[in-house]
PyMOL Python script that loads the backbone (N, CA, C, O; Angstrom):
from pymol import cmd

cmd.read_pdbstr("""\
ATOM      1  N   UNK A   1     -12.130   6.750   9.079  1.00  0.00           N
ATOM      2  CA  UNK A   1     -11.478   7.997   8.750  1.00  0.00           C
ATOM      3  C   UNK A   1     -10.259   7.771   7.852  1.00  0.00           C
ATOM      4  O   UNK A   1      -9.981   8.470   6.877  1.00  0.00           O
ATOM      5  N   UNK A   2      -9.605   6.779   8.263  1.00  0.00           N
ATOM      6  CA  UNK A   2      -8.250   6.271   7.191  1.00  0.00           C
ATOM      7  C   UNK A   2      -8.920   6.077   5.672  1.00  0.00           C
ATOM      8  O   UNK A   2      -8.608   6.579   4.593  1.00  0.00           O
ATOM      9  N   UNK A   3      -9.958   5.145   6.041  1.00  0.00           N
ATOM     10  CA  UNK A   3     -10.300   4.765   4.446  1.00  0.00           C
ATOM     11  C   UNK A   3     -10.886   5.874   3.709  1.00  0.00           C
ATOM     12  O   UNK A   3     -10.893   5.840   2.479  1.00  0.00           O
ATOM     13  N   UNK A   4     -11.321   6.741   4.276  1.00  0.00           N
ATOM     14  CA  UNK A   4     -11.578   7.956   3.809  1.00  0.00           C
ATOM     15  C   UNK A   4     -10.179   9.026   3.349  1.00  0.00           C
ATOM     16  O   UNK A   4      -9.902   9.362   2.198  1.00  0.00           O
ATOM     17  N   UNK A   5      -9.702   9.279   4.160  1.00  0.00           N
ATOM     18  CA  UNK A   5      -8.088   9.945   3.839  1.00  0.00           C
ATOM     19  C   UNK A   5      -7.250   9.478   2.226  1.00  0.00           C
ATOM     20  O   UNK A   5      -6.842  10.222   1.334  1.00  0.00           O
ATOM     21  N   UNK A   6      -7.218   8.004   2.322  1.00  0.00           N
ATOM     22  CA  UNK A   6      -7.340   7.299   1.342  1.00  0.00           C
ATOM     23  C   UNK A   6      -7.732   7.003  -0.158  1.00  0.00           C
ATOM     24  O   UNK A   6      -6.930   6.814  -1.073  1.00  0.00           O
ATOM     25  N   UNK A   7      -9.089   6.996  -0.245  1.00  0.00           N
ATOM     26  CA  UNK A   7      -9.673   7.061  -1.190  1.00  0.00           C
ATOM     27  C   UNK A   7     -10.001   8.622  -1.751  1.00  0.00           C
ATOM     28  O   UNK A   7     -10.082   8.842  -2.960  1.00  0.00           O
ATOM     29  N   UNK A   8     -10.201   9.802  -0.620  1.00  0.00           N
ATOM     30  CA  UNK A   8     -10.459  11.066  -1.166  1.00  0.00           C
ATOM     31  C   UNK A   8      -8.905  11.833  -1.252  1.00  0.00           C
ATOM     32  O   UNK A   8      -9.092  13.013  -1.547  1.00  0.00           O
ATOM     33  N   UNK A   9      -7.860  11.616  -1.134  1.00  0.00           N
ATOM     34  CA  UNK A   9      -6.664  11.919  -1.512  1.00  0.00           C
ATOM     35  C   UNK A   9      -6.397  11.204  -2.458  1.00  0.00           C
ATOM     36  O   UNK A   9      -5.771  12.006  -3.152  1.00  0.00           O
ATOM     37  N   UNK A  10      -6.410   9.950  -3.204  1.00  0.00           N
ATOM     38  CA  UNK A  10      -6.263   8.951  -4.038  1.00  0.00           C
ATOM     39  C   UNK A  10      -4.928   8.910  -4.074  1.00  0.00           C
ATOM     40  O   UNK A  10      -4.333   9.463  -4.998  1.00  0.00           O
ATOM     41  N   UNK A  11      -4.125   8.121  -2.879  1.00  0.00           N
ATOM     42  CA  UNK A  11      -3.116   7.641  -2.322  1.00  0.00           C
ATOM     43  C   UNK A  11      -2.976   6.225  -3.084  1.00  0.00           C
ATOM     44  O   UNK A  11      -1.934   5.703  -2.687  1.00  0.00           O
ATOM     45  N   UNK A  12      -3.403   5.689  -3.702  1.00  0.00           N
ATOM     46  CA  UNK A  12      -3.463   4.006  -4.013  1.00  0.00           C
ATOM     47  C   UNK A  12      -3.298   4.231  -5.365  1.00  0.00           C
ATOM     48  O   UNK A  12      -3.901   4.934  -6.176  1.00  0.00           O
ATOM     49  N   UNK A  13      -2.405   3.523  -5.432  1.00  0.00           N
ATOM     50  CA  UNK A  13      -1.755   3.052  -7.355  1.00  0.00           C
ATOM     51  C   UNK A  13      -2.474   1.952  -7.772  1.00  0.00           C
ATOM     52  O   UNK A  13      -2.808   1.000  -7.068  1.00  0.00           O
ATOM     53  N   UNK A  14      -2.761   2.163  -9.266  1.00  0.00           N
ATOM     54  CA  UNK A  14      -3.108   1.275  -9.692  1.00  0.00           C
ATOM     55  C   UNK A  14      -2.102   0.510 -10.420  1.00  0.00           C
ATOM     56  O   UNK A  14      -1.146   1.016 -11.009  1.00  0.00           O
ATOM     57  N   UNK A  15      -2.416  -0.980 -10.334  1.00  0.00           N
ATOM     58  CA  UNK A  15      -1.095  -1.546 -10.927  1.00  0.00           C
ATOM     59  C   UNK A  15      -2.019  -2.730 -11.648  1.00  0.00           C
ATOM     60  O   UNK A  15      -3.155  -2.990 -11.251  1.00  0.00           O
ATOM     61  N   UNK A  16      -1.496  -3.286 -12.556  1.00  0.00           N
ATOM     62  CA  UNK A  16      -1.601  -3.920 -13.868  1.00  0.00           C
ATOM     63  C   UNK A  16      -0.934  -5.054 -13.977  1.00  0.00           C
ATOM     64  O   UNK A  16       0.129  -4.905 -14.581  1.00  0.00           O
ATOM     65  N   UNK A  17      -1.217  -6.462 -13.516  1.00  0.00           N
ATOM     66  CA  UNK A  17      -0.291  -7.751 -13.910  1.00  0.00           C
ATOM     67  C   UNK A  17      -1.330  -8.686 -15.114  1.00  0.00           C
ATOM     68  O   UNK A  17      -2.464  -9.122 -14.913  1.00  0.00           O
ATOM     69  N   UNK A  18      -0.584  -8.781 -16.236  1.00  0.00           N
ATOM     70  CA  UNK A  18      -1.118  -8.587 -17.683  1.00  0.00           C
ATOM     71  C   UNK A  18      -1.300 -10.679 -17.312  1.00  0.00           C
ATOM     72  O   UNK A  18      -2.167 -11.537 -17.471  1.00  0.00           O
ATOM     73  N   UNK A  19      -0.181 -10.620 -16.885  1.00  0.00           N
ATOM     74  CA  UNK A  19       0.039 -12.300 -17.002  1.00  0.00           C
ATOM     75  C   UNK A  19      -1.016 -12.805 -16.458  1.00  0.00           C
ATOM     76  O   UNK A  19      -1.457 -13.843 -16.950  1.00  0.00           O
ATOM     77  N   UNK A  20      -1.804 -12.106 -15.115  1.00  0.00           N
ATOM     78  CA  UNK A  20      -3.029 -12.824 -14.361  1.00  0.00           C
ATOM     79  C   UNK A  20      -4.480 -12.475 -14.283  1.00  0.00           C
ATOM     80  O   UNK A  20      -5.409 -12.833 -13.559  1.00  0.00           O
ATOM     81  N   UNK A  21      -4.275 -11.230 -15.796  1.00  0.00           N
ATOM     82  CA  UNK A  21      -5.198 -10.578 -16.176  1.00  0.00           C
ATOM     83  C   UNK A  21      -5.998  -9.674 -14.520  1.00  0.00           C
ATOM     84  O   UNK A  21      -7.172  -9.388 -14.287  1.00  0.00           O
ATOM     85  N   UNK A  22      -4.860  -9.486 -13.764  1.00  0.00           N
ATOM     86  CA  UNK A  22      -5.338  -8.782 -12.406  1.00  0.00           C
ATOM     87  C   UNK A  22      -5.225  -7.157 -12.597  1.00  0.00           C
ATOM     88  O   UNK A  22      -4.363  -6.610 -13.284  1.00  0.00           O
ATOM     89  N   UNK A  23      -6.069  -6.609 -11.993  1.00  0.00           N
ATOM     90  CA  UNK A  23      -5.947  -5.113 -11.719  1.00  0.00           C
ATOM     91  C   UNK A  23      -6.438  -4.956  -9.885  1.00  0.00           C
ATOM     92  O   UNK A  23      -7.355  -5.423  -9.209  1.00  0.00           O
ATOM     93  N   UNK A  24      -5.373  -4.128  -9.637  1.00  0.00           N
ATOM     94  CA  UNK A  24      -5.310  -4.179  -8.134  1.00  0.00           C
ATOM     95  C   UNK A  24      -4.774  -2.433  -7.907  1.00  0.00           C
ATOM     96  O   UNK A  24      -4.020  -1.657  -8.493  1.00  0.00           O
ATOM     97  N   UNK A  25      -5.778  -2.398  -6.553  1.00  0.00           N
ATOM     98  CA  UNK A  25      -5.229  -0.492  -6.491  1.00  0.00           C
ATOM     99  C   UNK A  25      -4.510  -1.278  -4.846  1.00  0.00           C
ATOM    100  O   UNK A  25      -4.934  -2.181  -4.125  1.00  0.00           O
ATOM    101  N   UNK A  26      -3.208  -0.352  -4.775  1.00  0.00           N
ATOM    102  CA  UNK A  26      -2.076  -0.929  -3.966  1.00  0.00           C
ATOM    103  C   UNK A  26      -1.793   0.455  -3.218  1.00  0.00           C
ATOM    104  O   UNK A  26      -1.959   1.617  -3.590  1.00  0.00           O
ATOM    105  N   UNK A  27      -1.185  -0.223  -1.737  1.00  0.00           N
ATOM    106  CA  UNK A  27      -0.612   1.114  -1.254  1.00  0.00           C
ATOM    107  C   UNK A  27       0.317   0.613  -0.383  1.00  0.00           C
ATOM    108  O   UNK A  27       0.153  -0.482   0.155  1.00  0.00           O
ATOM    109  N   UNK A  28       1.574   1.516  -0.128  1.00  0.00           N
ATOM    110  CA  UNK A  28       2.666   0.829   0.393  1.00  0.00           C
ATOM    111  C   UNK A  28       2.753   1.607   1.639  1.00  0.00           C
ATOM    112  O   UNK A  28       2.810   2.836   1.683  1.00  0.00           O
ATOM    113  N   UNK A  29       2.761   0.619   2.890  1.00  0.00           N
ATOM    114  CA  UNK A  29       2.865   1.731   4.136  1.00  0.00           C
ATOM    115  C   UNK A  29       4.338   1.029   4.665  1.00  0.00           C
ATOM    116  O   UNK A  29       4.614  -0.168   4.740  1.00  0.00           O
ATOM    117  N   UNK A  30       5.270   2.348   5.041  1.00  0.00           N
ATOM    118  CA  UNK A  30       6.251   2.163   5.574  1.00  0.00           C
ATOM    119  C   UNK A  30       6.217   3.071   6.828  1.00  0.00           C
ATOM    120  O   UNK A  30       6.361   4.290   6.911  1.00  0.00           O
ATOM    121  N   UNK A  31       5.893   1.772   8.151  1.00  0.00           N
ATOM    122  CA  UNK A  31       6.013   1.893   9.406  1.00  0.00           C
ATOM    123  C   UNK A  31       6.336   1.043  10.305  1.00  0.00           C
ATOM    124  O   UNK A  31       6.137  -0.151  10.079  1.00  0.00           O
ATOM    125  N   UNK A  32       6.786   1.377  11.267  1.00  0.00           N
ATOM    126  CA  UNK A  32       7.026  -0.182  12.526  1.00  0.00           C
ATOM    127  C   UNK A  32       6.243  -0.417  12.697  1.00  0.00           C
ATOM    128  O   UNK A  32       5.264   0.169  12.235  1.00  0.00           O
ATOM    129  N   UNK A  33       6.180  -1.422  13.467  1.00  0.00           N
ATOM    130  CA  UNK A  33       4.423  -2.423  13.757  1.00  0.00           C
ATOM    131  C   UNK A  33       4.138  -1.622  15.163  1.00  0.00           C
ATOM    132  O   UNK A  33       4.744  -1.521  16.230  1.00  0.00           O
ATOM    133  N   UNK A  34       3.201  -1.225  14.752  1.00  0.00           N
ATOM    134  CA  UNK A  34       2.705  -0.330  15.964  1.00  0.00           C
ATOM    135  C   UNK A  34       0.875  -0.101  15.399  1.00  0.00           C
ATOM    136  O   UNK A  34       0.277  -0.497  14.399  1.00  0.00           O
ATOM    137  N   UNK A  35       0.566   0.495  16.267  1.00  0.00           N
ATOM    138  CA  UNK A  35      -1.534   0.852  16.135  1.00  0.00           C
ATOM    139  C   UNK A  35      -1.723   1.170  14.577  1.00  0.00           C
ATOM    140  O   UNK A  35      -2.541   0.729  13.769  1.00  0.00           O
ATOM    141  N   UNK A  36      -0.546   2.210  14.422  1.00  0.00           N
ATOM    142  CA  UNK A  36      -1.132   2.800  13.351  1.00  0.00           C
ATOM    143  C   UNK A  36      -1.010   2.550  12.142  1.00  0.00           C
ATOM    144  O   UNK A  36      -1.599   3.142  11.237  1.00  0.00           O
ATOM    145  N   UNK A  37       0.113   1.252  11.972  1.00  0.00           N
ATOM    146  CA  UNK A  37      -0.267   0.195  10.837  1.00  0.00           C
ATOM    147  C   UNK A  37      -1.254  -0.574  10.298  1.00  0.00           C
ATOM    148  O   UNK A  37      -1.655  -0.888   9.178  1.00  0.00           O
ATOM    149  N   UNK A  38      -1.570  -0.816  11.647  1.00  0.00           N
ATOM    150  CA  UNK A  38      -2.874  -2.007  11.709  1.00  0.00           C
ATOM    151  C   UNK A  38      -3.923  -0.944  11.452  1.00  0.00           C
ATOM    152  O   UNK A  38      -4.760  -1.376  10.660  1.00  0.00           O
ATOM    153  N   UNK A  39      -4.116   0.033  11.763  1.00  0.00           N
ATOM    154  CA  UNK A  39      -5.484   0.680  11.175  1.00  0.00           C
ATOM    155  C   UNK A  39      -5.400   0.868   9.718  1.00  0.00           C
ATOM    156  O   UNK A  39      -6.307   0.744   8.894  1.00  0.00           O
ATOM    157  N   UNK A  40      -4.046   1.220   9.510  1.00  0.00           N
ATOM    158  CA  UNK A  40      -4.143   1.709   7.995  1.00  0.00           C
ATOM    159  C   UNK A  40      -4.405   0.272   6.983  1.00  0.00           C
ATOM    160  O   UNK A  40      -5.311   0.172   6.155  1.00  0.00           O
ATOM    161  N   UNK A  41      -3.565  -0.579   7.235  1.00  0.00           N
ATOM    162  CA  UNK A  41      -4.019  -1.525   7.030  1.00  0.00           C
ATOM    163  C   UNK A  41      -5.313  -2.117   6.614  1.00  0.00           C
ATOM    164  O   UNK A  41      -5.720  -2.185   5.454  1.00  0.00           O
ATOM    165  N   UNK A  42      -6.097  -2.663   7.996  1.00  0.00           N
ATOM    166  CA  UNK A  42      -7.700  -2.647   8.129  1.00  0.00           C
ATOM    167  C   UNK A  42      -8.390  -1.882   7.352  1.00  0.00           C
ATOM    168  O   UNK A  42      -9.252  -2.380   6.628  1.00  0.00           O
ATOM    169  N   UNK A  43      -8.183  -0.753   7.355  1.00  0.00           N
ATOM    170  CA  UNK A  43      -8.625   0.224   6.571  1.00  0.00           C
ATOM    171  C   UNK A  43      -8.746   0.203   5.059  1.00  0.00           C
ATOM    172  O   UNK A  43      -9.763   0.435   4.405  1.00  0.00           O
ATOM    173  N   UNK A  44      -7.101  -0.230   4.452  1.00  0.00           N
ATOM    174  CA  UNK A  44      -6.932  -0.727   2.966  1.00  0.00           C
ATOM    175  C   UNK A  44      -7.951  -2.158   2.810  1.00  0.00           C
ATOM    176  O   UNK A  44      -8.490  -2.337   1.717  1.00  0.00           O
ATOM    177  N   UNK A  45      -8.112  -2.833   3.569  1.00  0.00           N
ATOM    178  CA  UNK A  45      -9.007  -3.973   3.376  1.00  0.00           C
ATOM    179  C   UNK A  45     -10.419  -3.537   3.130  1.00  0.00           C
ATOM    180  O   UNK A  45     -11.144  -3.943   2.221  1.00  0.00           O
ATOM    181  N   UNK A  46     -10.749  -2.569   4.147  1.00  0.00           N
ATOM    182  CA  UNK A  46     -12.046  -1.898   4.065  1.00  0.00           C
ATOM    183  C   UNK A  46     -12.821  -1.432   2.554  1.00  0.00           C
ATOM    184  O   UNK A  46     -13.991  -1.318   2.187  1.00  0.00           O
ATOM    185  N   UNK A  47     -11.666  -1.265   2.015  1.00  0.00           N
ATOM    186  CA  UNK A  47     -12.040  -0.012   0.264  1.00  0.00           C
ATOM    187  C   UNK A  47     -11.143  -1.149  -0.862  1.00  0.00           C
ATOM    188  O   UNK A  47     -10.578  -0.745  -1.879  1.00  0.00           O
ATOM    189  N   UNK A  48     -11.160  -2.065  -0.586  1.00  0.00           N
ATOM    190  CA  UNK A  48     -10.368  -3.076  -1.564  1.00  0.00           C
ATOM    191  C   UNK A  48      -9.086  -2.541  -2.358  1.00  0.00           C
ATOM    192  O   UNK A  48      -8.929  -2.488  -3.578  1.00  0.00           O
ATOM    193  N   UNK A  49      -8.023  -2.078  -1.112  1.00  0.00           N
ATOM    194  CA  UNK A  49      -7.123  -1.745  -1.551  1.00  0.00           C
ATOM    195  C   UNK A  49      -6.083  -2.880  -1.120  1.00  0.00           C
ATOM    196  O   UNK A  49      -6.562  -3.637  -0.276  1.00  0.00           O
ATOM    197  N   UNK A  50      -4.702  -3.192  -1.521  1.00  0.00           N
ATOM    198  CA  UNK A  50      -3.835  -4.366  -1.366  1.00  0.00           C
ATOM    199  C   UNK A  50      -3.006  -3.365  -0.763  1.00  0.00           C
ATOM    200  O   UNK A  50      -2.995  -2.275  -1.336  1.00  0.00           O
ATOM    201  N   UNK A  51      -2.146  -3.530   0.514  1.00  0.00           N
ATOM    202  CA  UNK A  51      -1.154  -3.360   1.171  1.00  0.00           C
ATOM    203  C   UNK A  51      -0.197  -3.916   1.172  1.00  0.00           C
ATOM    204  O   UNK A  51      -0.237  -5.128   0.963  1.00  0.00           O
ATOM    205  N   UNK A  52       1.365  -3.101   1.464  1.00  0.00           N
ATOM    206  CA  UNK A  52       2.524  -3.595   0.636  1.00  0.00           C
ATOM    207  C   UNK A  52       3.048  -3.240   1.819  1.00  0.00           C
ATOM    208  O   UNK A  52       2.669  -2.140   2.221  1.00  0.00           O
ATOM    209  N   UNK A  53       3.867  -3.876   2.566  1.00  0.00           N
ATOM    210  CA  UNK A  53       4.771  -3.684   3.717  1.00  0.00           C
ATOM    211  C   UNK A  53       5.953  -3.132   3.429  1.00  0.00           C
ATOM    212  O   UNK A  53       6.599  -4.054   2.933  1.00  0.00           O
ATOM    213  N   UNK A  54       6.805  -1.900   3.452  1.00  0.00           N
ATOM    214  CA  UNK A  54       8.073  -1.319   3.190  1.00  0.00           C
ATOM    215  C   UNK A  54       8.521  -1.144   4.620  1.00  0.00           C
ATOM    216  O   UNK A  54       8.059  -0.488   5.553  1.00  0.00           O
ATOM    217  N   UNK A  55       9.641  -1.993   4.491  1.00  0.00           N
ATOM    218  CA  UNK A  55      10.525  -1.889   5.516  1.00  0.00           C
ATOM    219  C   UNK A  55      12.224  -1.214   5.463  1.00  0.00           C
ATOM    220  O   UNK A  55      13.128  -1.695   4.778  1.00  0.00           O
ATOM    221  N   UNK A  56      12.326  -0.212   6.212  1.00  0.00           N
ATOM    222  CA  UNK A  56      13.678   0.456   6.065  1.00  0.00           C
ATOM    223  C   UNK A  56      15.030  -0.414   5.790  1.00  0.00           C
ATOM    224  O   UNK A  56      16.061  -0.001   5.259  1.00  0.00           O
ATOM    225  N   UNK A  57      14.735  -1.874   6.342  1.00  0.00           N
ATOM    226  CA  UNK A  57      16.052  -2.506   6.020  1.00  0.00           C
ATOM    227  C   UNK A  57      16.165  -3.153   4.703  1.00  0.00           C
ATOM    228  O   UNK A  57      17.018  -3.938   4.291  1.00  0.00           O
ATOM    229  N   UNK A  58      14.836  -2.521   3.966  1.00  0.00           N
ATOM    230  CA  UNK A  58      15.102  -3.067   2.747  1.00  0.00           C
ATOM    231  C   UNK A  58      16.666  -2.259   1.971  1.00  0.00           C
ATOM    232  O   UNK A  58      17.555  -2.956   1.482  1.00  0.00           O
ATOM    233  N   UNK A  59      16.707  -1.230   1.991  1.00  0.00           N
ATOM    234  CA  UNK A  59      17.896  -0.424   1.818  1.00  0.00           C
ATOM    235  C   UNK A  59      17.045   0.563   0.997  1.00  0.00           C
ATOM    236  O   UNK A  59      15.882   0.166   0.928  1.00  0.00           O
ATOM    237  N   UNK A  60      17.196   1.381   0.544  1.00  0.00           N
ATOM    238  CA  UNK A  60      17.093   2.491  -0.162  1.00  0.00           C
ATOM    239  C   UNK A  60      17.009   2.401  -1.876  1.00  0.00           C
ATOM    240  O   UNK A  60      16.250   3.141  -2.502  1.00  0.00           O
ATOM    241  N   UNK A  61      17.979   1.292  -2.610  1.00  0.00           N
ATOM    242  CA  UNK A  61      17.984   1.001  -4.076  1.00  0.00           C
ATOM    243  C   UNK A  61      16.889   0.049  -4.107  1.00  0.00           C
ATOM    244  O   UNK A  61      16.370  -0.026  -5.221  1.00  0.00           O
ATOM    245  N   UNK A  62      16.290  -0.837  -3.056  1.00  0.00           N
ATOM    246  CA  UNK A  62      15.231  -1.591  -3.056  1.00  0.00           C
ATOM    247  C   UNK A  62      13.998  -1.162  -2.926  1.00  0.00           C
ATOM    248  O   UNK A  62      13.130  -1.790  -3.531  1.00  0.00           O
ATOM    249  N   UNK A  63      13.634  -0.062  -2.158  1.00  0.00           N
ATOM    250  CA  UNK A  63      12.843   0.667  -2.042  1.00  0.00           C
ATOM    251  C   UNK A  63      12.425   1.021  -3.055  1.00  0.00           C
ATOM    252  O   UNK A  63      11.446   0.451  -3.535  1.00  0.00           O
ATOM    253  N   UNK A  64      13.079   2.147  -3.742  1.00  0.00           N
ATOM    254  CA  UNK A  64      13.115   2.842  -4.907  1.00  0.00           C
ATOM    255  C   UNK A  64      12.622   1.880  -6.157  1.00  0.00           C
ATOM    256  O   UNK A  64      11.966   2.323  -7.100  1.00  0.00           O
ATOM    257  N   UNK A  65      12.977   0.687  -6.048  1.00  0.00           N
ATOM    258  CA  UNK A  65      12.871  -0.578  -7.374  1.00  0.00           C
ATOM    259  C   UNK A  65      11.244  -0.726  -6.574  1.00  0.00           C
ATOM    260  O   UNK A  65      10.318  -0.206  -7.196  1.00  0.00           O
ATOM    261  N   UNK A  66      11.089  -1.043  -5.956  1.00  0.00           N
ATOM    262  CA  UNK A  66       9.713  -1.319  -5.366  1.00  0.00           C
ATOM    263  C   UNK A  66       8.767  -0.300  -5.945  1.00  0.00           C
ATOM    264  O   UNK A  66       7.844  -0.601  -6.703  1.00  0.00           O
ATOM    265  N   UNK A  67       9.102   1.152  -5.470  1.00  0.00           N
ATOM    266  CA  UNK A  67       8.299   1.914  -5.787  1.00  0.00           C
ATOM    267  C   UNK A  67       7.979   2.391  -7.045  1.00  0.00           C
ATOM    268  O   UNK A  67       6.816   2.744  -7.241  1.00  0.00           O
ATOM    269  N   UNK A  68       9.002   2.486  -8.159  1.00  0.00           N
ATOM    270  CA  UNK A  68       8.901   2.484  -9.181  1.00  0.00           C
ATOM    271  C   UNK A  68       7.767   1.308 -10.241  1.00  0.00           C
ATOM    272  O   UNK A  68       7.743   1.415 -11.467  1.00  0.00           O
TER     273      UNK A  68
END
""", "prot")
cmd.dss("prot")
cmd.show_as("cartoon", "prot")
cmd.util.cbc("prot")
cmd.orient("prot")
C-alpha cells in the first residue's frame, strides 16, 4: 500500500549525479525510528526508490540545503 501511495502520488525526486553517470528517484522520510519508517522504507526498496534519512537535529538551514 506504501509503494503504491508512492509511486501513484509521485512523491520521489528524481536526481541526476552527472559525475557517476547515475539517475536515482529518491525520497526523504523524516521520522523517529519507529514501524512506520521501516515500512516506508521497505517499501522505497520495493519500487527502486533510494531513501534519505532526515533527522530534526539536523537543524533547519541543513534541512533546507538537503532538500533543495
Amino acid at each position: 500500500m506504501v509503494a503504491n501511495i508512492i509511486q501513484n502520488k509521485e512523491l520521489a525526486q528524481d536526481v541526476e549525479d552527472t559525475s557517476f553517470n547515475l539517475k536515482l528517484k529518491t525520497i526523504g522520510i523524516c521520522s523517529i525510528n519507529k514501524e512506520d519508517w521501516l515500512v516506508t522504507d521497505l517499501a522505497c526498496n520495493m519500487i527502486n526508490v533510494a531513501s534519505v534519512a532526515l533527522y530534526d537535529t539536523l537543524g533547519s538551514e541543513m534541512l533546507n540545503i538537503i532538500l533543495d
